[in-house]
Residue, then its C-alpha position, 0 to 999 in steps of 0.5 A: x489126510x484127517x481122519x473123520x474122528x478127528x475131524x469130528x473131535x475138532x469140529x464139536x470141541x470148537x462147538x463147545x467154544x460158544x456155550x463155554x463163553x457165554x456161560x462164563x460171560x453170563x457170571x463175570x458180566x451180569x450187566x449183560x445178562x439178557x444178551x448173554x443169555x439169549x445168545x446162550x439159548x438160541x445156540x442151545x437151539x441151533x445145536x439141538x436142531x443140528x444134533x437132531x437133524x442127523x435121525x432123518x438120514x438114518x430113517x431113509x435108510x431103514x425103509x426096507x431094512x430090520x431094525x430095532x427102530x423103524x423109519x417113523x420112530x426115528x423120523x418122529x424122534x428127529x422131529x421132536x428135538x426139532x421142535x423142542x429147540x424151536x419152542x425153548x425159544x418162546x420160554x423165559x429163561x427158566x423154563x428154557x434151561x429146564x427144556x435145554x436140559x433135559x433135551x440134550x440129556x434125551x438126545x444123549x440117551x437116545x444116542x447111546x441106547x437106541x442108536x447105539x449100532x448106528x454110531x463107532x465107539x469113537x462118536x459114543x465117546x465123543x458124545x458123552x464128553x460134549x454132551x458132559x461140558x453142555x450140560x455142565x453149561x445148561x446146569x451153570x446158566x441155570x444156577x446163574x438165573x436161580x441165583x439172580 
């Protein structure tokens, strides 16, 4: 049987497997840009929304519990990446890449810092390496349109 770090290591470096192509895609076939990068967004969002999602259960749990976080925080935090995903959507290109970015940073910080009791080390060091290759995508997109 595998065990759940493992099956997360396999599962979020599979989903690393989109951003990678198409930031690759998006330099060696520019004639294809507009699609590229509108793959390349709406995965951004799809993965943004996903990440986010994971702060609604934490919140039903702390109802009655002390915490550093209260429910509503971490509901309103759940719901802000949410939202922030769905709105990169309506931005050009250039705007998308500044808000992707700065939001999968965000959802990182929020993680290791906030969130940090909730997670295993394993998660933290799984994070920090998907959230390092998505960034490093976000930052190669955005260098493609500055340079285009």
């Amino acid at each position: 049987m595998i065990s759940v770090a493992r099956l997360a290591y396999l599962v979020g470096i599979a989903g690393l497997i989109p951003f990678l192509l198409t930031t690759f895609g998006l330099w060696l076939m520019p004639e294809r840009s507009d699609e590229i990068l509108g793959y390349f967004y709406l995965y951004s969002a799809g993965i943004l929304a996903f990440m986010a999602g994971v702060y609604w259960p934490i919140a039903m749990q702390l109802e009655n519990r002390c915490y550093p976080l209260s429910p509503l925080v971490t509901m309103v935090l759940s719901q802000v990446f949410f939202v922030a995903a769905g709105i990169g959507l309506l931005l050009p290109p250039l705007a998308q890449f500044i808000l992707y970015g700065l939001a999968y940073l965000a959802l990182y910080v929020v993680d290791v810092r906030w969130m940090r009791q909730y997670w295993p080390d394993w998660y933290r060091r799984i994070r920090l390496l998907l959230t390092s290759v998505v960034l490093l995508c976000q930052v190669a997109v955005g260098i493609w349109l500055l340079a285009h």
